[in-house]
N, CA, C and O atoms as a MOPAC input file, in Angstrom:
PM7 MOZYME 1SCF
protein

 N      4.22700 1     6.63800 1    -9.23300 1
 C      3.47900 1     5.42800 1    -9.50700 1
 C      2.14400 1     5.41700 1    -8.77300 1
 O      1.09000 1     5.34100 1    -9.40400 1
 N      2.18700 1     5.50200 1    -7.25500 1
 C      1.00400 1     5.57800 1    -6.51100 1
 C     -0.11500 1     6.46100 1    -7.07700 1
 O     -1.25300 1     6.04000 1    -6.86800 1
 N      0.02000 1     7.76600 1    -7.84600 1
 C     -0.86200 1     8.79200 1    -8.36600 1
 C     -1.69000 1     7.67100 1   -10.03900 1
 O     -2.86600 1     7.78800 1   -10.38400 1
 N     -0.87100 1     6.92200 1   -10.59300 1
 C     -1.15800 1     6.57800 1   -11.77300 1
 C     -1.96700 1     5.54700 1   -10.93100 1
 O     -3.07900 1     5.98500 1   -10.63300 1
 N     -1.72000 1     4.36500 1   -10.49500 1
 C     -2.73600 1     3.47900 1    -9.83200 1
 C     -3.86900 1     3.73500 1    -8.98700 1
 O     -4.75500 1     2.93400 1    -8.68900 1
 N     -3.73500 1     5.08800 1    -8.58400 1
 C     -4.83400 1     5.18500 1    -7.46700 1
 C     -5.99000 1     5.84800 1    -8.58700 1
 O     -7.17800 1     6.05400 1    -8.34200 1
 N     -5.26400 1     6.11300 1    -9.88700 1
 C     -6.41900 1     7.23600 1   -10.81800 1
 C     -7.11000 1     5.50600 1   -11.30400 1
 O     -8.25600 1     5.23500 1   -11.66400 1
 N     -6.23900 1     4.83500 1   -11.18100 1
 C     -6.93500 1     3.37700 1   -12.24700 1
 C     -8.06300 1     2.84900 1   -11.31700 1
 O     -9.05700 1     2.29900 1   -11.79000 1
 N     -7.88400 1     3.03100 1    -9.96700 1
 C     -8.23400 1     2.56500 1    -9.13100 1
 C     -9.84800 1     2.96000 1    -9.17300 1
 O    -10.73900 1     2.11000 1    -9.16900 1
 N    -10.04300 1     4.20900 1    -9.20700 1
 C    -10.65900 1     5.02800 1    -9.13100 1
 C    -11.07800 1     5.62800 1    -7.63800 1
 O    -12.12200 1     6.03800 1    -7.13100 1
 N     -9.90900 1     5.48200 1    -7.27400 1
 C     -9.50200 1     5.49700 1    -5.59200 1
 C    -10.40500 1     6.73200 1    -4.96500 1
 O    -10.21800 1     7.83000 1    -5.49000 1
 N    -11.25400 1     6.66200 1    -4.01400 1
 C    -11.85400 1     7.73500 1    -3.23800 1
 C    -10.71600 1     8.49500 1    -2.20600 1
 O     -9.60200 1     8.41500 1    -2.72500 1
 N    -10.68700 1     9.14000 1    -1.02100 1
 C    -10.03800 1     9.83000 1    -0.52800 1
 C     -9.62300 1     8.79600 1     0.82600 1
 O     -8.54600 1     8.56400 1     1.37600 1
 N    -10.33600 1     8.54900 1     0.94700 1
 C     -9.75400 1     7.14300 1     2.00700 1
 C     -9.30600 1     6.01000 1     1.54500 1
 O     -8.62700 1     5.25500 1     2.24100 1
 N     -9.64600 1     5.74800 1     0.26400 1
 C     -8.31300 1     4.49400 1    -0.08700 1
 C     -7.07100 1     5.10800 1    -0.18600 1
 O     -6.06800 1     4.65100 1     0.36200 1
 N     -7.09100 1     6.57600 1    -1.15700 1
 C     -5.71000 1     6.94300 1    -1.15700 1
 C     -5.18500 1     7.30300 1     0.03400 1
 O     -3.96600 1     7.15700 1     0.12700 1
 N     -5.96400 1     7.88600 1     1.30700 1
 C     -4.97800 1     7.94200 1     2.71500 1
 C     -4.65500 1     6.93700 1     2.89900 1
 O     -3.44100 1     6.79500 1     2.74900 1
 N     -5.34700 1     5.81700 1     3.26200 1
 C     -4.82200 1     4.60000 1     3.78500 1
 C     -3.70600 1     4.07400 1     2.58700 1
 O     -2.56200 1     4.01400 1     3.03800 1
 N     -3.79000 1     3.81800 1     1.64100 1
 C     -2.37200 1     3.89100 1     0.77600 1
 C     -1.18000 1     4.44700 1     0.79900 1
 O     -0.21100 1     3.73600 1     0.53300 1
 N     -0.99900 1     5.80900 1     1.11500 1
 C     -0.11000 1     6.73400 1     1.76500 1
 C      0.01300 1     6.22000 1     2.82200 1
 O      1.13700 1     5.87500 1     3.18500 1
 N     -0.80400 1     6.06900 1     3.41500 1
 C      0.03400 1     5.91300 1     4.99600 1
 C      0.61800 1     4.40000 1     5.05400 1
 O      1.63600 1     4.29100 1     5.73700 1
 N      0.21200 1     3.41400 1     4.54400 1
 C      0.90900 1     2.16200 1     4.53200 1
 C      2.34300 1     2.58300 1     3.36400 1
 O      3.36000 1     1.89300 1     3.43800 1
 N      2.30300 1     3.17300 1     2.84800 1
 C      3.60300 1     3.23900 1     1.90900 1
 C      4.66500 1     4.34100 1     2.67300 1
 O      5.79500 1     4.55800 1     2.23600 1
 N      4.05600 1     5.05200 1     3.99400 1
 C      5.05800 1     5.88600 1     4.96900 1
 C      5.25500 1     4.96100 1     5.82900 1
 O      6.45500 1     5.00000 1     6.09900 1
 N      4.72000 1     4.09800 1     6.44900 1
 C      5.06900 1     3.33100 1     7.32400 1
 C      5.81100 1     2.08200 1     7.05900 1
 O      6.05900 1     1.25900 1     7.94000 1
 N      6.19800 1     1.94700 1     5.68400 1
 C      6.74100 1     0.89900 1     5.17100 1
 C      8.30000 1     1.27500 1     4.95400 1
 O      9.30300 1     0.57700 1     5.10100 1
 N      8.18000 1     2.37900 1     4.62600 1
 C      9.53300 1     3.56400 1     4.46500 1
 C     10.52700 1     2.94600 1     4.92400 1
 O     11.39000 1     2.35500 1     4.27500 1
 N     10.42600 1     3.08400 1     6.27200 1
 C     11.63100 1     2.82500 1     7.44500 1
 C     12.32100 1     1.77200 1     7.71100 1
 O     13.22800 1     1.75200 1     8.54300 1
 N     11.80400 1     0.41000 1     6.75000 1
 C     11.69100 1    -1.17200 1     7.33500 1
 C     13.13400 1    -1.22600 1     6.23100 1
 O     13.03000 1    -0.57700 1     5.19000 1
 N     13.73400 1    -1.58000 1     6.34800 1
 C     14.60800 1    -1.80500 1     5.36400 1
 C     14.43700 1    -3.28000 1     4.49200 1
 O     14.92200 1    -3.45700 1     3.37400 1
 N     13.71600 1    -4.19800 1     5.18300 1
 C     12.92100 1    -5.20800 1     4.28100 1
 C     12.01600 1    -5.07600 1     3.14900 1
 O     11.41500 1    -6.06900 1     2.73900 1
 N     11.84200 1    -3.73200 1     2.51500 1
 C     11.27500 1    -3.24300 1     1.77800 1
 C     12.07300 1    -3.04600 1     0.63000 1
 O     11.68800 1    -3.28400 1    -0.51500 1
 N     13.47700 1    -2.49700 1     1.01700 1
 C     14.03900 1    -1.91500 1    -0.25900 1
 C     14.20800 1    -3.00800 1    -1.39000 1
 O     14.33600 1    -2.63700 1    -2.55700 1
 N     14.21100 1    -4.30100 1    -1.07100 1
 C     13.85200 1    -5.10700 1    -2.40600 1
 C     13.44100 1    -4.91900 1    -3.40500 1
 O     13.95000 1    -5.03100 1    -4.52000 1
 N     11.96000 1    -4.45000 1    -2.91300 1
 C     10.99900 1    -3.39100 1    -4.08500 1
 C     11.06100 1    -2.54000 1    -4.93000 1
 O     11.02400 1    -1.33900 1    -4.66600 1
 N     11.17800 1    -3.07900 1    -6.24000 1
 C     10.88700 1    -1.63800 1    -6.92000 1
 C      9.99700 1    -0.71100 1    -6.59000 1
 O      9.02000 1    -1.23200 1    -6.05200 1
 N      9.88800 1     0.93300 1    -6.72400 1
 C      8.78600 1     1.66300 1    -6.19000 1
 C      7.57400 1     1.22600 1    -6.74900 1
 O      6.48700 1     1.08400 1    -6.18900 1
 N      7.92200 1     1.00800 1    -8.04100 1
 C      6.32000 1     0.42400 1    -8.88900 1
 C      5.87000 1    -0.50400 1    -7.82400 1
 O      5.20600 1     0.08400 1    -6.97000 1
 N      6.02800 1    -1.79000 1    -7.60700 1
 C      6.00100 1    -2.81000 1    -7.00200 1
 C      5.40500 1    -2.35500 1    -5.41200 1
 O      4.35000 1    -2.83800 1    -5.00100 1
 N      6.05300 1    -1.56600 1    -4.74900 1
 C      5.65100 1    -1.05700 1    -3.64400 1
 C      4.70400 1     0.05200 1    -3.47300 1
 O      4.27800 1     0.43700 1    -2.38400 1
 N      4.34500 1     0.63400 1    -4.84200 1
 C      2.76400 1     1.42000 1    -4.47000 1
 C      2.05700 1     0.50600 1    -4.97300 1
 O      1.00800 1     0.30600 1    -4.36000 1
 N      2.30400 1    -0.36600 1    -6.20100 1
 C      0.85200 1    -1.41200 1    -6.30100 1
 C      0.76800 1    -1.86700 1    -5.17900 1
 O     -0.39000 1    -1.62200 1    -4.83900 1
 N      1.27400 1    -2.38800 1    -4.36800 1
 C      1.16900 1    -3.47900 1    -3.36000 1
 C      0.58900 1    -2.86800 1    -1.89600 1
 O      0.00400 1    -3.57800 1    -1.07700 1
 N      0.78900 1    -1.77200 1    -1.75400 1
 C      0.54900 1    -0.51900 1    -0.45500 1
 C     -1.24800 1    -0.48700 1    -0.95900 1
 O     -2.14000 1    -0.87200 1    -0.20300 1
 N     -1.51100 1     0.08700 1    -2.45700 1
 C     -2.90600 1     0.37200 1    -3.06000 1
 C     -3.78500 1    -1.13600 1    -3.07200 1
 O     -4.95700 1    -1.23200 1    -3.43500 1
 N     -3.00100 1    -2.17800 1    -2.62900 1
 C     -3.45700 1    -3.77000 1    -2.21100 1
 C     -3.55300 1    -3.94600 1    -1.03200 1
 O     -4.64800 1    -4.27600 1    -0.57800 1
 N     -2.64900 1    -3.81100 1    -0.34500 1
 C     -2.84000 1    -3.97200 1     0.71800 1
 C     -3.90200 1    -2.74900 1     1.48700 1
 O     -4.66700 1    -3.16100 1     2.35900 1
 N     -3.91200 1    -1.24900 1     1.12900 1
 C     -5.02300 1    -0.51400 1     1.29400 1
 C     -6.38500 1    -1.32200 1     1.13500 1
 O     -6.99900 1    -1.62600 1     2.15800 1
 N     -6.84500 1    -1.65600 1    -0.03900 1
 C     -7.99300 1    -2.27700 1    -0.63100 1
 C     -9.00000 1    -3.31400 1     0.05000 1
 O    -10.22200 1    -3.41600 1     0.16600 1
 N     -7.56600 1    -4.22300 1     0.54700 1
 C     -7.86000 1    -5.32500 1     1.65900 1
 C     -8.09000 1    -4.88700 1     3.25300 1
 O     -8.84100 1    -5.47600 1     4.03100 1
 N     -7.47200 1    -4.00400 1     3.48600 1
 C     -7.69000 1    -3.26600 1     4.58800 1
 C     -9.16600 1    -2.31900 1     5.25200 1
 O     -9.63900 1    -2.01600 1     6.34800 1
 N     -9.54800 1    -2.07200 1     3.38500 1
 C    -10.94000 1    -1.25500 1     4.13100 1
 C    -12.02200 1    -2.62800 1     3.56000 1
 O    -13.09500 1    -2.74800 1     4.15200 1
 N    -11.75600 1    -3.41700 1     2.64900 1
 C    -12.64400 1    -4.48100 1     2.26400 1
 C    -13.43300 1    -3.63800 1     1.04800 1
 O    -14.66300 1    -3.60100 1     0.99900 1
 N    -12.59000 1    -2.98100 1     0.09700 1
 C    -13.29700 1    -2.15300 1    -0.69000 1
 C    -11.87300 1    -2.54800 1    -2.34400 1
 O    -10.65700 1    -2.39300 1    -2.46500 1
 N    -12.98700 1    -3.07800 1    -3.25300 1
 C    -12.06000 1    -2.63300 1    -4.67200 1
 C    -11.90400 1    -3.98500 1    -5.02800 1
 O    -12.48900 1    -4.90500 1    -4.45800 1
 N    -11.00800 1    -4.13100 1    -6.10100 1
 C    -10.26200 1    -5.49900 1    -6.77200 1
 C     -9.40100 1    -5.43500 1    -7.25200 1
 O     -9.31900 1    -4.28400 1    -7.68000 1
 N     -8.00400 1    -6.35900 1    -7.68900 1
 C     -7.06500 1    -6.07100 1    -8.18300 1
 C     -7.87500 1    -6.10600 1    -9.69500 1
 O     -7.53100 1    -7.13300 1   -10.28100 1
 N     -8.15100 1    -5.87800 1    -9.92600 1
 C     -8.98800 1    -5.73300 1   -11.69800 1
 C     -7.92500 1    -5.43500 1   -12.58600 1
 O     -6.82100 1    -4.92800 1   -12.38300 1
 N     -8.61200 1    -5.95000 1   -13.85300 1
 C     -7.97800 1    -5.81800 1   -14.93400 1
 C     -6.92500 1    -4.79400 1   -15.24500 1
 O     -5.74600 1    -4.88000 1   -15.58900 1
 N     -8.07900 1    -3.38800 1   -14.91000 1
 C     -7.18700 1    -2.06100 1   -15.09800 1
 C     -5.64300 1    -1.47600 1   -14.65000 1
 O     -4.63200 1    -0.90500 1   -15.06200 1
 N     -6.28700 1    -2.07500 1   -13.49700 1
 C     -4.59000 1    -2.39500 1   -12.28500 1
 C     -3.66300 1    -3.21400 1   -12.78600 1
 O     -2.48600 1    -2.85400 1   -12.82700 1
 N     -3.98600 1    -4.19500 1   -13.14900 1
 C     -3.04500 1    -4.76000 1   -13.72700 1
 C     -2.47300 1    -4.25900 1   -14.63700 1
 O     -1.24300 1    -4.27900 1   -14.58500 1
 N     -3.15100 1    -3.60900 1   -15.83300 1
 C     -2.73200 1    -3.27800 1   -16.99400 1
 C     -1.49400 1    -1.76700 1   -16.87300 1
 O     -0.46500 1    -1.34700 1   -17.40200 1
 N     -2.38000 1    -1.45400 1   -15.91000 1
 C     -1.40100 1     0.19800 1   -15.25800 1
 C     -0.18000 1    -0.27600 1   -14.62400 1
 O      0.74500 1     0.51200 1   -14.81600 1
 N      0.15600 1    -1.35200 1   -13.89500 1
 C      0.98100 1    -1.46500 1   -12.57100 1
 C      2.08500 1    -2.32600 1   -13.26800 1
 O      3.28300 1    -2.21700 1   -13.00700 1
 N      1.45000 1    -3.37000 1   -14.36800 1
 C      1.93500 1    -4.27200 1   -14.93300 1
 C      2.42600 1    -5.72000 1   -14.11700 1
 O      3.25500 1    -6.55800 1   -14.46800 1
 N      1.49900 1    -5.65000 1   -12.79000 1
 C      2.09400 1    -6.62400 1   -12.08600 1
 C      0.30600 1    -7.34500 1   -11.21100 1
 O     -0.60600 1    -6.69000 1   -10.70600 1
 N      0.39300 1    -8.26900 1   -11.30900 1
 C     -0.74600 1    -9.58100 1   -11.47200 1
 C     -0.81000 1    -9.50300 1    -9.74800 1
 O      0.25300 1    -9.24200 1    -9.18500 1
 N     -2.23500 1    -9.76200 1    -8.76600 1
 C     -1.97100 1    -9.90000 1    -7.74100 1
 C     -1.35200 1   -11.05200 1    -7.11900 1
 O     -1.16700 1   -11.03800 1    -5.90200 1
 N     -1.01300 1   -12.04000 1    -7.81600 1
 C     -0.21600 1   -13.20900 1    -7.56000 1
 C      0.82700 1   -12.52000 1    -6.94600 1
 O      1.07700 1   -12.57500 1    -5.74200 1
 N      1.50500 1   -11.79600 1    -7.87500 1
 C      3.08500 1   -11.50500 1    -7.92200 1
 C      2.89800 1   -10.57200 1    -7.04800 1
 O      3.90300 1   -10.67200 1    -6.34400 1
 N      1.99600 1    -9.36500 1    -6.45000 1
 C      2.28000 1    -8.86500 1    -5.38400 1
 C      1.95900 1    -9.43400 1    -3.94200 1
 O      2.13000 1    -8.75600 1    -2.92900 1
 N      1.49200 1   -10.69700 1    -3.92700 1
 C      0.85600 1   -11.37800 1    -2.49900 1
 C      2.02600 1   -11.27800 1    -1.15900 1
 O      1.91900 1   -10.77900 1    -0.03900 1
 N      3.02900 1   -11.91000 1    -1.76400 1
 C      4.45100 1   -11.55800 1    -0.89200 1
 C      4.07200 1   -10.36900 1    -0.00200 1
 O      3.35700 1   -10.38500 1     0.99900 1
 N      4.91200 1    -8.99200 1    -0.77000 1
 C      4.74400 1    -7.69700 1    -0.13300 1
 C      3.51600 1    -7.48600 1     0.56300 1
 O      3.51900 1    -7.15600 1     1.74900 1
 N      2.40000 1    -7.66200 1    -0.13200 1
 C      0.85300 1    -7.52600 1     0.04900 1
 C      0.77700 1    -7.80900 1     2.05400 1
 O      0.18200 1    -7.20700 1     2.94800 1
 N      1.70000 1    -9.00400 1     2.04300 1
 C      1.40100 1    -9.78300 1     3.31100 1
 C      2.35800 1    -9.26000 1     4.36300 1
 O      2.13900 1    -9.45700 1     5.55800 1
 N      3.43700 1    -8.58100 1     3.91900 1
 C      4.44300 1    -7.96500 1     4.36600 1
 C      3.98300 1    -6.65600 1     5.04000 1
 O      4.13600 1    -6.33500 1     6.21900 1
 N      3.42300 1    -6.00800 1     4.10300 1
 C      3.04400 1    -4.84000 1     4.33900 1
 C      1.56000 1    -4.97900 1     5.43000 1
 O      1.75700 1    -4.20500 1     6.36600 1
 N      0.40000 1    -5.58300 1     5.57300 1
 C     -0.10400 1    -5.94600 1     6.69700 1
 C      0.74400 1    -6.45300 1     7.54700 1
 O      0.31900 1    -6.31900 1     8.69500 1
 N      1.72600 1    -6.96000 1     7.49300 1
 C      2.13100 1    -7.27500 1     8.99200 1
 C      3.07600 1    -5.84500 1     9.77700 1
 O      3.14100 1    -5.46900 1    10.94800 1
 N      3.57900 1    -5.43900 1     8.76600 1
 C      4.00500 1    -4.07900 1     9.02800 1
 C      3.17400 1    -3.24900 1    10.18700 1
 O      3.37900 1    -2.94500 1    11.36100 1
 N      1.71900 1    -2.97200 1     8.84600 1
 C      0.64800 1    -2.39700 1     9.41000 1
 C      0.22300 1    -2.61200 1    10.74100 1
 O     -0.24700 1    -1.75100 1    11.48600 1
 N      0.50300 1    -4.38000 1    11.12600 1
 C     -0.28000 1    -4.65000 1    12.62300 1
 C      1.06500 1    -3.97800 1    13.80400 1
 O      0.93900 1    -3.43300 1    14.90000 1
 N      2.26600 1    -4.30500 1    13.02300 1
 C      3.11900 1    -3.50200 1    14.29200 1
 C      3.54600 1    -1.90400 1    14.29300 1
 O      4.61100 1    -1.38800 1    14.63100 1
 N      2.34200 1    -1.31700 1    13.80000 1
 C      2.18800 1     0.49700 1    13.88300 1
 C      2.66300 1     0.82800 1    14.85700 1
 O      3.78000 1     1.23000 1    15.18100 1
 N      1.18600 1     0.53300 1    15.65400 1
 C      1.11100 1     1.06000 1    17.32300 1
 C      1.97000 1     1.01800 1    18.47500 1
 O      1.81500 1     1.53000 1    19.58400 1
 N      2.96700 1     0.26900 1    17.98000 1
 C      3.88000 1    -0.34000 1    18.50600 1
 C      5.09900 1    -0.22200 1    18.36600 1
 O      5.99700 1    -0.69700 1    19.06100 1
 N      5.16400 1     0.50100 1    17.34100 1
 C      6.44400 1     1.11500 1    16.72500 1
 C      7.29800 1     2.29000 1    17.23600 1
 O      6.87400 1     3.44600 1    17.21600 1
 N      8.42500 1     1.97600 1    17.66100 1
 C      9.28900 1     3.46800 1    17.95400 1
 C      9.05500 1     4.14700 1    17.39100 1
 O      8.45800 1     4.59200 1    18.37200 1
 N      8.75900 1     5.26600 1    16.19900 1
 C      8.56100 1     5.96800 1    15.23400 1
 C      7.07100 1     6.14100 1    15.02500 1
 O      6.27400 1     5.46400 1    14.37500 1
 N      6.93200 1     7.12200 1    15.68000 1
 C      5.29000 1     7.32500 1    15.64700 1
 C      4.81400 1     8.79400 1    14.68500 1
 O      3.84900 1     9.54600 1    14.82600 1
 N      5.62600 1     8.80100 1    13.96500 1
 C      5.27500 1    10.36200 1    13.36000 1
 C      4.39000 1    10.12900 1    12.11400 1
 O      3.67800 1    11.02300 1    11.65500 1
 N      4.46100 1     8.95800 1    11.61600 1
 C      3.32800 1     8.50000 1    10.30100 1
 C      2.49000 1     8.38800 1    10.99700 1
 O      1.68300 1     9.31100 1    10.88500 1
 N      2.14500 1     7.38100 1    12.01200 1
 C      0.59600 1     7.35900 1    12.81400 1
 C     -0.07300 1     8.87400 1    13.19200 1
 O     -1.19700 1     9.25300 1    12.86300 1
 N      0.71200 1     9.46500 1    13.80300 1
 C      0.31700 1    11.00500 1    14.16200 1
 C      0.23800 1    11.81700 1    13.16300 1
 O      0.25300 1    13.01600 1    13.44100 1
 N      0.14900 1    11.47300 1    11.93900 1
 C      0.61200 1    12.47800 1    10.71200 1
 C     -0.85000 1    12.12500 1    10.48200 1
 O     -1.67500 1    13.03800 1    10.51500 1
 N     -1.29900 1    10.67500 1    10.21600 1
 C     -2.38900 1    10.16300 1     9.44600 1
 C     -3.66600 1     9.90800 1    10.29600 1
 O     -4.73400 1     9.44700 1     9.89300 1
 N     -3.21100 1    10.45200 1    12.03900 1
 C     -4.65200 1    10.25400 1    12.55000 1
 C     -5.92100 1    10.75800 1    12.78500 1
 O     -6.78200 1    10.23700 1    13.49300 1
 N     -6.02300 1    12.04900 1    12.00800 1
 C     -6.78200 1    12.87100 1    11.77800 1
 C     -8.05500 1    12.22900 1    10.99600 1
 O     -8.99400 1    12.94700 1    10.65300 1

């Protein structure tokens, strides 16, 4: 899913890291598995977006993902809060993977 949205996206190389790495660091939370995977790379490629202050949930996204940014705001908010407790996290092998 993440490869089909990030092409809609027209995602550069740093939206798609930062996408990857919020969708590895989300991995582990078991508050996640709710998510369908669809649901959880749109929402990772949202919450990316908002993170660098770059993109829109646009039309295209929608049409690819099939899901409205309404309906991903939940996760969206989930997944930043995730994000703020990285550094902080027992499990540091996504941060060290992605700090290059």
């Amino acid at each position: 899913f993440m490869n089909r949205f990030l092409k809609a996206a027209k995602a550069d190389k740093k939206l798609e890291q930062v996408a990857m790495y919020l969708m590895e660091v989300t991995m582990p939370n078991y508050n996640f598995v709710k998510y369908p995977a669809s649901h959880m790379a749109a929402a990772t490629l949202r919450a990316a977006q908002l993170t660098l202050q770059r993109g829109t949930w646009n039309t295209a996204l929608q049409k690819h993902s099939q899901y409205s940014e309404a309906q991903l705001r939940e996760c969206v908010e989930a997944i930043v809060a995730e994000q703020a407790k990285a550094p902080t996290a027992s499990l540091h092998a996504v941060q060290k993977k992605y700090s290059h």
